[in-house]
PyMOL Python script that loads the backbone (N, CA, C, O; Angstrom):
from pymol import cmd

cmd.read_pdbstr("""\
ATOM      1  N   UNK A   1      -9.877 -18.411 -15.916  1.00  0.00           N
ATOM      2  CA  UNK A   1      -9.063 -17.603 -16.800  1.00  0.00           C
ATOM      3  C   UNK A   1      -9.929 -16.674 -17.637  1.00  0.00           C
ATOM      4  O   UNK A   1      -9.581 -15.520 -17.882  1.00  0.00           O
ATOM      5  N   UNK A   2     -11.240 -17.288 -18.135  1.00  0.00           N
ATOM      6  CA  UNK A   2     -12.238 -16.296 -18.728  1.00  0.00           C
ATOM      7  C   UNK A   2     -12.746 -15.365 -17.918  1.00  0.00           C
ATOM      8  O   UNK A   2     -13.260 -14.361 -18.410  1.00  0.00           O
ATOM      9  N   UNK A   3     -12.707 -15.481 -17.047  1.00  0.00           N
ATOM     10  CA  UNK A   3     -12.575 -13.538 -15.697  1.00  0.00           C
ATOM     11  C   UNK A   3     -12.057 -12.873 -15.703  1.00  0.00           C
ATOM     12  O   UNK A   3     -12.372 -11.701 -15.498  1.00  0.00           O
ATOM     13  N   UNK A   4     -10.656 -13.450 -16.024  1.00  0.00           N
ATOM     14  CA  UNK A   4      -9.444 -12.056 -15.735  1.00  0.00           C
ATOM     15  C   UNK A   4      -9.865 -12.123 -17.237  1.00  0.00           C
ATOM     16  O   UNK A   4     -10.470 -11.051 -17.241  1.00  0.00           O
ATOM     17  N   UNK A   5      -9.990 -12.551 -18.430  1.00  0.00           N
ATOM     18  CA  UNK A   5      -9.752 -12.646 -19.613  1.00  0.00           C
ATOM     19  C   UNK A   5     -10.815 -11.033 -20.001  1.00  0.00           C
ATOM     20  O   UNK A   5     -10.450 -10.126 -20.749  1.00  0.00           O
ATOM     21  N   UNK A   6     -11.863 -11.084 -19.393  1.00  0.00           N
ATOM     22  CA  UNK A   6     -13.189 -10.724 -19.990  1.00  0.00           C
ATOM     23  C   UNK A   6     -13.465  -9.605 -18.071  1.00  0.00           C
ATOM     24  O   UNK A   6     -14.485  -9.408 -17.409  1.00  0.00           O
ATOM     25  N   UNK A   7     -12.148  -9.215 -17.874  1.00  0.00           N
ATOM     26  CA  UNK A   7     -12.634  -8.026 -16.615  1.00  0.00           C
ATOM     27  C   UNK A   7     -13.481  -8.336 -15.606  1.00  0.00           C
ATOM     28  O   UNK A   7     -13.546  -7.567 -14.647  1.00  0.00           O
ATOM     29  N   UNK A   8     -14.245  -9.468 -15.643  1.00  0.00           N
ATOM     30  CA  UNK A   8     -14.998  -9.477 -14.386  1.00  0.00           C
ATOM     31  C   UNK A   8     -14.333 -10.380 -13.277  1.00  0.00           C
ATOM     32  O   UNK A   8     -15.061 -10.922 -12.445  1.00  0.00           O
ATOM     33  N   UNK A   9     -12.928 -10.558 -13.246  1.00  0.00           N
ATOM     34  CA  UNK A   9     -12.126 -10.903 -11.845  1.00  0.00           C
ATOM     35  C   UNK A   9     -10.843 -10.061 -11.822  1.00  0.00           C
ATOM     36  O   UNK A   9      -9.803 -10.257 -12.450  1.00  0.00           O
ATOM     37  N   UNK A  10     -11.074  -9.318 -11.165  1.00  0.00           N
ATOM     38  CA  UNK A  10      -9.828  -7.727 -11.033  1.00  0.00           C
ATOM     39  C   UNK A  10      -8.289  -8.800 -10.667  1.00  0.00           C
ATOM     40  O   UNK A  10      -8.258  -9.963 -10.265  1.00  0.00           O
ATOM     41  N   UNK A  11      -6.987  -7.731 -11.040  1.00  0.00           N
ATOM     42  CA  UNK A  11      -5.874  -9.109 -10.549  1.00  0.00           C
ATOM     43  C   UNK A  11      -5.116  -7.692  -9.536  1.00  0.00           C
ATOM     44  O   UNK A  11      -4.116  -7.821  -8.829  1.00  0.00           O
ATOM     45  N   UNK A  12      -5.975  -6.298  -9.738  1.00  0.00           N
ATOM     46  CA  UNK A  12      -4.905  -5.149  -9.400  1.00  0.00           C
ATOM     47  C   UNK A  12      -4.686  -5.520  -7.827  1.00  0.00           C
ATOM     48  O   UNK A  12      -3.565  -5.420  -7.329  1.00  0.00           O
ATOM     49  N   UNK A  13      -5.683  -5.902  -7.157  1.00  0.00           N
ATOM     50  CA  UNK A  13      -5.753  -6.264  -5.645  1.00  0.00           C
ATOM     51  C   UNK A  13      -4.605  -6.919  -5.241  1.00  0.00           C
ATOM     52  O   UNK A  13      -4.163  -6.793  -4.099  1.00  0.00           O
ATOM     53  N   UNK A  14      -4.030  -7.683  -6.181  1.00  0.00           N
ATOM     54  CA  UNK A  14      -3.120  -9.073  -5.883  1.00  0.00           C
ATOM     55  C   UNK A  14      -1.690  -8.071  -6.436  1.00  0.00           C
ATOM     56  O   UNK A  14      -0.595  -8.010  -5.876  1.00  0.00           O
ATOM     57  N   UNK A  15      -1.990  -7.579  -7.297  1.00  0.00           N
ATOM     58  CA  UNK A  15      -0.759  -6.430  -7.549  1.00  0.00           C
ATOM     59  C   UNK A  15      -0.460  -5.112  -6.543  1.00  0.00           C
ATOM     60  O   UNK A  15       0.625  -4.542  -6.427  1.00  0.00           O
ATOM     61  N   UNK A  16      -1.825  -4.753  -5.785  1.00  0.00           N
ATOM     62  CA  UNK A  16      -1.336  -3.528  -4.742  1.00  0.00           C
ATOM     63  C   UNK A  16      -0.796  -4.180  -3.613  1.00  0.00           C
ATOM     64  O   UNK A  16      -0.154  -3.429  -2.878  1.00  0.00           O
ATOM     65  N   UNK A  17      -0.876  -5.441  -3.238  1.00  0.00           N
ATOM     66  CA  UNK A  17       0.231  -6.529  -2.124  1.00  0.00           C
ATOM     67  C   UNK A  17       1.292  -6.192  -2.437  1.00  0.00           C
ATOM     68  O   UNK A  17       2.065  -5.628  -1.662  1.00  0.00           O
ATOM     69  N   UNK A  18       1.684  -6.608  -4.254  1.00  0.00           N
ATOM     70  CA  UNK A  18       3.137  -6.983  -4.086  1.00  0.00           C
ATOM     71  C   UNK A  18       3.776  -5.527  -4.023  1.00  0.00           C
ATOM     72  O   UNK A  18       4.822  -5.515  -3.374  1.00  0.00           O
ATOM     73  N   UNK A  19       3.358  -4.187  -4.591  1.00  0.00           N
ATOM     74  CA  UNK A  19       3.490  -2.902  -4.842  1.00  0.00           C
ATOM     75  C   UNK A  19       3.437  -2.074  -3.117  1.00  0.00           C
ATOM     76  O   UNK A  19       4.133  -1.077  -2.919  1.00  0.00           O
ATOM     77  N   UNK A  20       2.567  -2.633  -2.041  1.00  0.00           N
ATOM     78  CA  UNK A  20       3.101  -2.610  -0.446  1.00  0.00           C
ATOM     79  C   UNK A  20       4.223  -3.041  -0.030  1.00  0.00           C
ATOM     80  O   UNK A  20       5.054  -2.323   0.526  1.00  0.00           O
ATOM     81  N   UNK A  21       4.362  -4.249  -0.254  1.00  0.00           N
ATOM     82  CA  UNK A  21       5.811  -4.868   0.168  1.00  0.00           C
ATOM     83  C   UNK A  21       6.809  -3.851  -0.308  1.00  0.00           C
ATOM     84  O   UNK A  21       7.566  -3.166   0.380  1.00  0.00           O
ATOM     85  N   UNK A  22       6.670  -3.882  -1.619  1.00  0.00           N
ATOM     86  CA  UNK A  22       8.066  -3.021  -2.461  1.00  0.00           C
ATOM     87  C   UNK A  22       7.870  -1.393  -1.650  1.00  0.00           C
ATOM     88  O   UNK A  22       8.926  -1.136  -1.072  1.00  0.00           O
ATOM     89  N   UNK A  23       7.124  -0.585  -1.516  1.00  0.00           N
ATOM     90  CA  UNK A  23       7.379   0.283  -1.077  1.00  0.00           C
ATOM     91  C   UNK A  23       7.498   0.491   0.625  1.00  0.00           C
ATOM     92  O   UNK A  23       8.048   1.383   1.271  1.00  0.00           O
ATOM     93  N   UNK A  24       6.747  -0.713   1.060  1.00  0.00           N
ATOM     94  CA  UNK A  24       7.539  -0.678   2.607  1.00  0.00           C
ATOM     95  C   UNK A  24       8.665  -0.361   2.477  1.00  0.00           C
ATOM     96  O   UNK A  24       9.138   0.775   2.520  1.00  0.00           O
ATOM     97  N   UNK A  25       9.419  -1.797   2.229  1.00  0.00           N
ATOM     98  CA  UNK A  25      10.689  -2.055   1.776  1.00  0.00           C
ATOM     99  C   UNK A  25      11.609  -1.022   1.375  1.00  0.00           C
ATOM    100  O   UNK A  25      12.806  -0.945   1.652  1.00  0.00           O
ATOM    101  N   UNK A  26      10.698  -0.010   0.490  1.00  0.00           N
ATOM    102  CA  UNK A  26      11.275   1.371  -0.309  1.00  0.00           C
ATOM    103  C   UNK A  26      11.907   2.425   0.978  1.00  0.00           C
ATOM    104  O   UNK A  26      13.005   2.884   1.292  1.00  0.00           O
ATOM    105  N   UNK A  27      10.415   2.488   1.515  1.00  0.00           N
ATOM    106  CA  UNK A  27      10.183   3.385   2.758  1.00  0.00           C
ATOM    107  C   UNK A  27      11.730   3.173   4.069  1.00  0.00           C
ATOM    108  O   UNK A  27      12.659   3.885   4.450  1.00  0.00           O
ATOM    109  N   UNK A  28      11.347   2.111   4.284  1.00  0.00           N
ATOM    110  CA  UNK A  28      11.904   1.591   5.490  1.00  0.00           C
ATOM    111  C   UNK A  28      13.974   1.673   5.405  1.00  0.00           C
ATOM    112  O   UNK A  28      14.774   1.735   6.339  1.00  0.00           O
ATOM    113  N   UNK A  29      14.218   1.638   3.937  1.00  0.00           N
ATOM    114  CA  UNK A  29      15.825   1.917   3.519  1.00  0.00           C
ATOM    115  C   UNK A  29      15.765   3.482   3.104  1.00  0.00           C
ATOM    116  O   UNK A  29      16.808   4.120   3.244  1.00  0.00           O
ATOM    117  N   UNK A  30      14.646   4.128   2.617  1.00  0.00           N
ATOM    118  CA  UNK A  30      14.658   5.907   3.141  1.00  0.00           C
ATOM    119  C   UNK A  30      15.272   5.752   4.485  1.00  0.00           C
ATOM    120  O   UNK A  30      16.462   5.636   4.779  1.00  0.00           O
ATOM    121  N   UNK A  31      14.314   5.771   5.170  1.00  0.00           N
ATOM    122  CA  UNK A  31      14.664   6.224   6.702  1.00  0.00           C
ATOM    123  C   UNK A  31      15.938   5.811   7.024  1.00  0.00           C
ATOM    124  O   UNK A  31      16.858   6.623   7.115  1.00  0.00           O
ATOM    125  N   UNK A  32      16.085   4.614   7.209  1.00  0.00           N
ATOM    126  CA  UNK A  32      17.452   4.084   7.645  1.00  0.00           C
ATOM    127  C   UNK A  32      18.972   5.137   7.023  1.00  0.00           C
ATOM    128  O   UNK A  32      20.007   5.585   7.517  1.00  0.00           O
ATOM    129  N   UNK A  33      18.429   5.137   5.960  1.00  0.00           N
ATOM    130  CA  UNK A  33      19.531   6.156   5.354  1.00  0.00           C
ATOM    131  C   UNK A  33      19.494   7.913   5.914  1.00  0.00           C
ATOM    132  O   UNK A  33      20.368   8.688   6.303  1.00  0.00           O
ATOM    133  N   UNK A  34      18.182   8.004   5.733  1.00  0.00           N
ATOM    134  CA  UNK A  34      18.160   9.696   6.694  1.00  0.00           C
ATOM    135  C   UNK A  34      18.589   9.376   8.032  1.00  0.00           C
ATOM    136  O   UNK A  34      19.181  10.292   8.602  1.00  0.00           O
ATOM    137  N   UNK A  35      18.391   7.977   8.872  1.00  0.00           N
ATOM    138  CA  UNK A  35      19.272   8.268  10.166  1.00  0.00           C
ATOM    139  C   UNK A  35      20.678   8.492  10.211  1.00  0.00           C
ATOM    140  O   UNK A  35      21.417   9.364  10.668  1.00  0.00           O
ATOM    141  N   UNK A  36      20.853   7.064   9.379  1.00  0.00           N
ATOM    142  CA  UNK A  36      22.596   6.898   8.856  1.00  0.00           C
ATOM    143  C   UNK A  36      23.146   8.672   8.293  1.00  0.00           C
ATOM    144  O   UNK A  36      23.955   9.375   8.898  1.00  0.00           O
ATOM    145  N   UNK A  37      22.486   9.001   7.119  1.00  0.00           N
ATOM    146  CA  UNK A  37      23.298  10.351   7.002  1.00  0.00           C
ATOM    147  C   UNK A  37      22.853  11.248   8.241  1.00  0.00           C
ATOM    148  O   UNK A  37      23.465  12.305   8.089  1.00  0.00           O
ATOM    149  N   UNK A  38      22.252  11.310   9.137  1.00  0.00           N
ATOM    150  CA  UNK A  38      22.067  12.195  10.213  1.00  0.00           C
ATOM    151  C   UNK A  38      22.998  11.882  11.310  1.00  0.00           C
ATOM    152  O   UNK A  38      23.489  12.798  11.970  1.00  0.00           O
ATOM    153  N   UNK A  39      23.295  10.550  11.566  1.00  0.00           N
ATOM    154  CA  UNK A  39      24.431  10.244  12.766  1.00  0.00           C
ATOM    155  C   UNK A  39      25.647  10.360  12.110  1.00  0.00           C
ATOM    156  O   UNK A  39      26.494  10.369  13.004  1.00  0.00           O
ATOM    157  N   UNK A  40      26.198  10.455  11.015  1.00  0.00           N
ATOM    158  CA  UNK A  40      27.434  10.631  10.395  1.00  0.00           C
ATOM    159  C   UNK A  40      27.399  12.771   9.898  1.00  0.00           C
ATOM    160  O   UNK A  40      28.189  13.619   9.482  1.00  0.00           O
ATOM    161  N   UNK A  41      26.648  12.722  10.114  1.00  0.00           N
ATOM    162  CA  UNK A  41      26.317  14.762   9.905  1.00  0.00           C
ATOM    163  C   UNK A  41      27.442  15.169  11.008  1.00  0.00           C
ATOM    164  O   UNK A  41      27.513  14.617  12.106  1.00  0.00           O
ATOM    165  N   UNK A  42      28.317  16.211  10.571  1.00  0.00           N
ATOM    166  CA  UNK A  42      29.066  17.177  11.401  1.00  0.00           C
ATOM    167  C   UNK A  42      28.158  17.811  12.302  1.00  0.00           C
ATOM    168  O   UNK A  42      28.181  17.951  13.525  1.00  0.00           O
ATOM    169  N   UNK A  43      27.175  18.241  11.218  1.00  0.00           N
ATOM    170  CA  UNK A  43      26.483  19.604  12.075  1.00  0.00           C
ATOM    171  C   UNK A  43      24.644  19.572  11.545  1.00  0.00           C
ATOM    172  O   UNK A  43      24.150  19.584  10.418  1.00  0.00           O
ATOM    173  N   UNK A  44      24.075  19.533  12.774  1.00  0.00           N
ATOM    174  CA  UNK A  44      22.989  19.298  12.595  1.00  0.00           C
ATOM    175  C   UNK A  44      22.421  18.441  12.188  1.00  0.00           C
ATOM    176  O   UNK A  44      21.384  18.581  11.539  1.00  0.00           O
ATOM    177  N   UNK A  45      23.112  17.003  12.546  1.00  0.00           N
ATOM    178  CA  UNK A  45      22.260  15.805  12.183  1.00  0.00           C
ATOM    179  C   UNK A  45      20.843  14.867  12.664  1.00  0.00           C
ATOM    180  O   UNK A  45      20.056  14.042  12.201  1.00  0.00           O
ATOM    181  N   UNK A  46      21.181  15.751  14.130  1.00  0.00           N
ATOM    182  CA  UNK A  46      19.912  15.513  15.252  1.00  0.00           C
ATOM    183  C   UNK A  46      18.260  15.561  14.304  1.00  0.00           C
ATOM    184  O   UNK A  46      17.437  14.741  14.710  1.00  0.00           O
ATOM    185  N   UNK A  47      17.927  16.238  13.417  1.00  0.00           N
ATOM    186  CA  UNK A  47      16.663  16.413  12.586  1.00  0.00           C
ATOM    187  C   UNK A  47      16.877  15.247  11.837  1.00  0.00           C
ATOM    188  O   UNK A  47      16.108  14.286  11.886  1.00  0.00           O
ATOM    189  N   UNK A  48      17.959  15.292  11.096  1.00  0.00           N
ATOM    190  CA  UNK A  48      17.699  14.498  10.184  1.00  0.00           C
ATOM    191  C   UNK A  48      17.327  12.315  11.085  1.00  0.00           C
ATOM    192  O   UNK A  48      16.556  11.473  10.626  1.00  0.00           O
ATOM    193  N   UNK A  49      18.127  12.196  12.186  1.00  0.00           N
ATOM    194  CA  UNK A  49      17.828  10.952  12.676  1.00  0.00           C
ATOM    195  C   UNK A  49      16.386  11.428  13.194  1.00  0.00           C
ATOM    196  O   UNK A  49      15.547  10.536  13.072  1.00  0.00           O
ATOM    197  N   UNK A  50      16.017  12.332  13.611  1.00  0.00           N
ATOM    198  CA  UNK A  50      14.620  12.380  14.362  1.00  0.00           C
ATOM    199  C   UNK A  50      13.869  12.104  13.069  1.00  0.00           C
ATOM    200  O   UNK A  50      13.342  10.992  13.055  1.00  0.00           O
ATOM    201  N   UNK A  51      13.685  12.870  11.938  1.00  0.00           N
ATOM    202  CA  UNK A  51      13.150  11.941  10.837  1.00  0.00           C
ATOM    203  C   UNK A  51      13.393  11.027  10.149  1.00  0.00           C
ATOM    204  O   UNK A  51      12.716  10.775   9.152  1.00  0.00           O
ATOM    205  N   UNK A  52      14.319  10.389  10.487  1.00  0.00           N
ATOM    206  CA  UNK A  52      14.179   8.992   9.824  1.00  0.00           C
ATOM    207  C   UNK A  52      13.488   8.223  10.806  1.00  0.00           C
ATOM    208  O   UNK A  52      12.658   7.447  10.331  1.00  0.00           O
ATOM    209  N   UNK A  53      13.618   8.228  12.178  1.00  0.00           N
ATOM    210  CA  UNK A  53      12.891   7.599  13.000  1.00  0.00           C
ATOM    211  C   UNK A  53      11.230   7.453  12.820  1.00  0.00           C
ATOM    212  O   UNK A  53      10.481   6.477  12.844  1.00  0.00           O
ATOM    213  N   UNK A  54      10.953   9.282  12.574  1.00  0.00           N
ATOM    214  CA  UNK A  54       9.408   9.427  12.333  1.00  0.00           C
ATOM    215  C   UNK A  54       9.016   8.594  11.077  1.00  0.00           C
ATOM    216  O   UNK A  54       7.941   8.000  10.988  1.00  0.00           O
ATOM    217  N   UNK A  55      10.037   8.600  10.053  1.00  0.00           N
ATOM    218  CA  UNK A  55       9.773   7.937   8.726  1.00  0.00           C
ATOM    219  C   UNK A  55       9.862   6.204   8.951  1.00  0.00           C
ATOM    220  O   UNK A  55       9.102   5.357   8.482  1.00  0.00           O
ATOM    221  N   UNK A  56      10.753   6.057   9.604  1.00  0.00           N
ATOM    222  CA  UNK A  56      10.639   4.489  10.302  1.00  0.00           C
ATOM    223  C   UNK A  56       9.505   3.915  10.688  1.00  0.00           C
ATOM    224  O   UNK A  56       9.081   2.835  10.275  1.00  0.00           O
ATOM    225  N   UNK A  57       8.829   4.856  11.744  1.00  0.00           N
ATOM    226  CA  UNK A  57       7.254   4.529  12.492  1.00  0.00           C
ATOM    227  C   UNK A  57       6.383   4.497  11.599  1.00  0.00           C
ATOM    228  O   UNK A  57       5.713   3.476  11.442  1.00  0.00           O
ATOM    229  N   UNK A  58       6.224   5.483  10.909  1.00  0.00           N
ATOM    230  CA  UNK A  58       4.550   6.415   9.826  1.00  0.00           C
ATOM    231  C   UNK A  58       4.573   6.293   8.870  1.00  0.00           C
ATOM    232  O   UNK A  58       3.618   6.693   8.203  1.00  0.00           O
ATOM    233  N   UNK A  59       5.658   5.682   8.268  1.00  0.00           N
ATOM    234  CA  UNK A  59       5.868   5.666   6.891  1.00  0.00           C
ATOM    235  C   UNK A  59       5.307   4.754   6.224  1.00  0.00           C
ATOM    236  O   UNK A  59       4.563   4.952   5.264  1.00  0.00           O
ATOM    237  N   UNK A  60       5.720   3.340   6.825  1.00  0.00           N
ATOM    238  CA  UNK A  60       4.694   1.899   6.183  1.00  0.00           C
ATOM    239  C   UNK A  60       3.500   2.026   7.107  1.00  0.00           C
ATOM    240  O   UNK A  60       2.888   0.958   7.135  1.00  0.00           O
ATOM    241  N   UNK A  61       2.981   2.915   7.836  1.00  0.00           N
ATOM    242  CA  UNK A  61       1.482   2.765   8.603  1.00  0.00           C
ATOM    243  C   UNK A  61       0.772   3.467   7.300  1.00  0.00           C
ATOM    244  O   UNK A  61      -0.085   2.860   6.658  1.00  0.00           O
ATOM    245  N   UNK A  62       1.068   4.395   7.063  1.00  0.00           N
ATOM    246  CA  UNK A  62      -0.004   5.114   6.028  1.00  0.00           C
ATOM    247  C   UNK A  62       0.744   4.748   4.994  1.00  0.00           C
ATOM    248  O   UNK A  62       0.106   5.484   4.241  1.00  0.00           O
ATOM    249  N   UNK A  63       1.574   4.239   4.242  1.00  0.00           N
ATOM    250  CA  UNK A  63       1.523   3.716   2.655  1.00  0.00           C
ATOM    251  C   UNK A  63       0.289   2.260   3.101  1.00  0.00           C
ATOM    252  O   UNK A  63      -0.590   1.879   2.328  1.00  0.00           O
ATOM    253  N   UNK A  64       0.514   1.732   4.335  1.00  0.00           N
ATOM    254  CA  UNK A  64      -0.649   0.481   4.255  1.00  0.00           C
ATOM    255  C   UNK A  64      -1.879   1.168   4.392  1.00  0.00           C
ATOM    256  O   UNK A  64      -2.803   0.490   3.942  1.00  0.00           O
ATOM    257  N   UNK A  65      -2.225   2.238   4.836  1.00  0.00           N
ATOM    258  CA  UNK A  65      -3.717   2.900   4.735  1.00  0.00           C
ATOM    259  C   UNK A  65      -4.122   2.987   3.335  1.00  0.00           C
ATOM    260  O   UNK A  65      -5.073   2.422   2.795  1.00  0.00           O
ATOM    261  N   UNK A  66      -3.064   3.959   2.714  1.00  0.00           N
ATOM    262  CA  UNK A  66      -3.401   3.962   1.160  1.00  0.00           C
ATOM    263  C   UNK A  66      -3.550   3.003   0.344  1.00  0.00           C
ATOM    264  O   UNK A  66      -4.336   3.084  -0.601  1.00  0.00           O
ATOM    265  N   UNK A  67      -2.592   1.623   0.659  1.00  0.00           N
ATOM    266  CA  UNK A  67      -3.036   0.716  -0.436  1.00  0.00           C
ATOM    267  C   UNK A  67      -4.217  -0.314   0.024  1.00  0.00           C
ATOM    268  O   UNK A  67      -4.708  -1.081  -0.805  1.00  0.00           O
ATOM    269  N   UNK A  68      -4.744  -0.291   1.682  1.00  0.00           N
ATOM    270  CA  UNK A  68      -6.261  -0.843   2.047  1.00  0.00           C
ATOM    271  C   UNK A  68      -7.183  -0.012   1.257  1.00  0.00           C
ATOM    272  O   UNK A  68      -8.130  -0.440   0.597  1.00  0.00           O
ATOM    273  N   UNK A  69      -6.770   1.381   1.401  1.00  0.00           N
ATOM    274  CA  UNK A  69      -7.817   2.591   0.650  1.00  0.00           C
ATOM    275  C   UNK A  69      -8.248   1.875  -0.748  1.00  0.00           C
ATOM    276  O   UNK A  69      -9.431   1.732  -1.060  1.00  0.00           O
ATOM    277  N   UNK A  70      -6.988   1.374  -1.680  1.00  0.00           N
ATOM    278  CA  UNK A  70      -7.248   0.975  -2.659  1.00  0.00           C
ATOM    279  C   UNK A  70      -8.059  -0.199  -2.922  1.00  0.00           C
ATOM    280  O   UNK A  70      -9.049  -0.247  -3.652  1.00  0.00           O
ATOM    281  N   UNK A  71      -7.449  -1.301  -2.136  1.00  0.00           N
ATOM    282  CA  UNK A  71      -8.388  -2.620  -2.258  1.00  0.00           C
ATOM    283  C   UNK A  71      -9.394  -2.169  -1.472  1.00  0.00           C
ATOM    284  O   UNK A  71     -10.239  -2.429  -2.328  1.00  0.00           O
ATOM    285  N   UNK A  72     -10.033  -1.725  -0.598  1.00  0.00           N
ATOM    286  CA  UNK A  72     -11.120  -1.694  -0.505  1.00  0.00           C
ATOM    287  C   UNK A  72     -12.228  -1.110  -1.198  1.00  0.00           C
ATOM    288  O   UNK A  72     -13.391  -1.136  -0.796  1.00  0.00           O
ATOM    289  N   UNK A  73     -11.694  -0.417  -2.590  1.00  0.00           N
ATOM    290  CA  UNK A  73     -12.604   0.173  -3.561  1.00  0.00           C
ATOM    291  C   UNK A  73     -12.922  -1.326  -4.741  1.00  0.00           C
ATOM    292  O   UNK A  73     -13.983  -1.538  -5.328  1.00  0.00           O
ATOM    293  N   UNK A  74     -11.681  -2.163  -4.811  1.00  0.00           N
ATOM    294  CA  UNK A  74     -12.079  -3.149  -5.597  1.00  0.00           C
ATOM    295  C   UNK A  74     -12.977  -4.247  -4.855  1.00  0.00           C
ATOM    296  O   UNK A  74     -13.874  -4.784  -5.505  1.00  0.00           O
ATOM    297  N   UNK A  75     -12.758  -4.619  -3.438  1.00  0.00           N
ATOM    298  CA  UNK A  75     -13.940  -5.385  -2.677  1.00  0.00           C
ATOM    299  C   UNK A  75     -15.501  -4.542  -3.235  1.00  0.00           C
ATOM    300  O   UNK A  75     -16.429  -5.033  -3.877  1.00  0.00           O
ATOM    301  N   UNK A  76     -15.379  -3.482  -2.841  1.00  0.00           N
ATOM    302  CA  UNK A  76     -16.646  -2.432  -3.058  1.00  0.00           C
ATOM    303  C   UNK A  76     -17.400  -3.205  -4.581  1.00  0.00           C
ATOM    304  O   UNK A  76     -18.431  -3.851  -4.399  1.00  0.00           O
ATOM    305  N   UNK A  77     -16.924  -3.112  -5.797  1.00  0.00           N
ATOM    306  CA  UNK A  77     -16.982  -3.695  -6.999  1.00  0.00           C
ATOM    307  C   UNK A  77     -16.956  -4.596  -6.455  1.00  0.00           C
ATOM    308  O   UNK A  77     -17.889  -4.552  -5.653  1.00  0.00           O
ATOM    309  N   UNK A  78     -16.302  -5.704  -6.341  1.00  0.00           N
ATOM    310  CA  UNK A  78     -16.728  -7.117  -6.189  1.00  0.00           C
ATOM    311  C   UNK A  78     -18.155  -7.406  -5.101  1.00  0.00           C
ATOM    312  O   UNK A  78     -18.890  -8.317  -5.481  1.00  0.00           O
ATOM    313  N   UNK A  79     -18.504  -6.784  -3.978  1.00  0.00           N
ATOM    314  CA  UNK A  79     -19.257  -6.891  -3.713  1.00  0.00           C
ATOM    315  C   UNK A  79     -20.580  -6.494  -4.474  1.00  0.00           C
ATOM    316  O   UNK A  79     -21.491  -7.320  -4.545  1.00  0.00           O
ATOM    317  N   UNK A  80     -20.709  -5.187  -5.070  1.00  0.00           N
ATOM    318  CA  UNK A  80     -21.678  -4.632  -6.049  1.00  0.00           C
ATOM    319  C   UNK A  80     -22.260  -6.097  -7.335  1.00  0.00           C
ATOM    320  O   UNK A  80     -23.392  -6.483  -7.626  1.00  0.00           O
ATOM    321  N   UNK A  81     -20.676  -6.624  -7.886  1.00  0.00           N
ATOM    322  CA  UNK A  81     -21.514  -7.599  -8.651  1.00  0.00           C
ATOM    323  C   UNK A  81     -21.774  -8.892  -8.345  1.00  0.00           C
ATOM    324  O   UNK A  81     -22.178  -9.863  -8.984  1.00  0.00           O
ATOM    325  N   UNK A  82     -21.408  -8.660  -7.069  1.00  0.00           N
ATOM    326  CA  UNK A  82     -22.383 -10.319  -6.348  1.00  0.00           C
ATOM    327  C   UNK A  82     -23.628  -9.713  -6.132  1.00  0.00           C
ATOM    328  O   UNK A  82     -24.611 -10.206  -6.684  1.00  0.00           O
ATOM    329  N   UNK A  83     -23.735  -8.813  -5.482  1.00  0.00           N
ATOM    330  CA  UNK A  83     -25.601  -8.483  -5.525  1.00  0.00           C
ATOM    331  C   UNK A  83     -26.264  -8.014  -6.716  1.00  0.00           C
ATOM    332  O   UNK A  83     -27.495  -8.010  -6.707  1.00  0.00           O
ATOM    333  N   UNK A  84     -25.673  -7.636  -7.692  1.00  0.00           N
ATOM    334  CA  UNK A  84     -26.376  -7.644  -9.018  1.00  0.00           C
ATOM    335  C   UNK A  84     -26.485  -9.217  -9.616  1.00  0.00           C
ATOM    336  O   UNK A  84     -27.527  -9.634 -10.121  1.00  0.00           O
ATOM    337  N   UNK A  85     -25.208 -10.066  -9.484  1.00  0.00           N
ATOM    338  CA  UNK A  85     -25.684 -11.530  -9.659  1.00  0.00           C
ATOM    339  C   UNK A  85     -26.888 -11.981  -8.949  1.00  0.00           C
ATOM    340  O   UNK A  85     -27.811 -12.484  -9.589  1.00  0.00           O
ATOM    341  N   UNK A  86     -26.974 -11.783  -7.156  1.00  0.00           N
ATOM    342  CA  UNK A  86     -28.151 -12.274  -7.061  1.00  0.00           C
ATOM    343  C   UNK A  86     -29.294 -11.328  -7.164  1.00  0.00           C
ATOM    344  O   UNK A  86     -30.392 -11.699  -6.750  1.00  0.00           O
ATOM    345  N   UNK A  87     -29.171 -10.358  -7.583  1.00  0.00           N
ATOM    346  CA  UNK A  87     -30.899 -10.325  -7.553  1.00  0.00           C
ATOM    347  C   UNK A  87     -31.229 -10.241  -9.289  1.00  0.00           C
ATOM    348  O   UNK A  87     -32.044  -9.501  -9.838  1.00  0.00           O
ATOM    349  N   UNK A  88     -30.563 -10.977  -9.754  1.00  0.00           N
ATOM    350  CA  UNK A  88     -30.669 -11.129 -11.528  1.00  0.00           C
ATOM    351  C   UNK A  88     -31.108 -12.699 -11.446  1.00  0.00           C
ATOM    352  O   UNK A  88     -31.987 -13.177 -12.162  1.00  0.00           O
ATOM    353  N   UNK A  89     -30.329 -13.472 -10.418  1.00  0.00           N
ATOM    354  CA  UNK A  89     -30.898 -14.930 -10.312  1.00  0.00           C
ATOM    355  C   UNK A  89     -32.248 -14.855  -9.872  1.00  0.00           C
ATOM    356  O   UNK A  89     -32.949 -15.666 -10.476  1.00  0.00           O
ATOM    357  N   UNK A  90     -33.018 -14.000  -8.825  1.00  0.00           N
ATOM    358  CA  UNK A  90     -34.244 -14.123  -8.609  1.00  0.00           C
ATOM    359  C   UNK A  90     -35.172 -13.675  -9.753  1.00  0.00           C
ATOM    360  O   UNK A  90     -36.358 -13.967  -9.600  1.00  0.00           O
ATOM    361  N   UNK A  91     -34.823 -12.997 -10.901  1.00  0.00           N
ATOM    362  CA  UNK A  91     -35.873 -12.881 -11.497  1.00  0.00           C
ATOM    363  C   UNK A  91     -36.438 -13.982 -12.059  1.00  0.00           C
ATOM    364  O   UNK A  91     -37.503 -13.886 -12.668  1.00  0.00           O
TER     365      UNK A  91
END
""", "prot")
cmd.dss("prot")
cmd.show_as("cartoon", "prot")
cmd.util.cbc("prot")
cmd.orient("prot")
């Protein structure tokens, strides 16, 4: 508890999970709805289901790029102060 207390154990990593889920989740009822209003369209609904489809596929692939993008900057830091721990133990 004195880590998270005192910054040297990050919790944002464990928060950009739950903040993926929610915007999959976000993502994935976009699309569904741009198909839905595109198959119920009089006129010209054909675009709108072709993008919800594209938004179906690409949509949670790159929101999960962006939020690996993110945790992998806090691994980066966590790795940095394990090797400043050890080479502070060898002196």
């Amino acid at each position: 508890m004195d880590d998270y207390l005192t910054f040297r154990k990050m919790i944002t990593p464990i928060i950009i999970q739950v903040v993926f889920w929610i915007g999959a989740v976000i993502i994935a009822l976009y699309a569904l709805l741009q198909i839905f209003r595109g198959a119920t369209s009089n006129y010209g609904g054909g675009t709108l289901v072709l993008a919800g489809l594209v938004t179906l596929l690409l949509g949670p692939l790159f929101w999960r790029i962006f939020c690996e993008l993110l945790i992998v900057i806090f691994r980066i830091n966590d790795t940095l102060t394990e090797i400043k721990g050890a080479k502070g133990a060898k002196k």
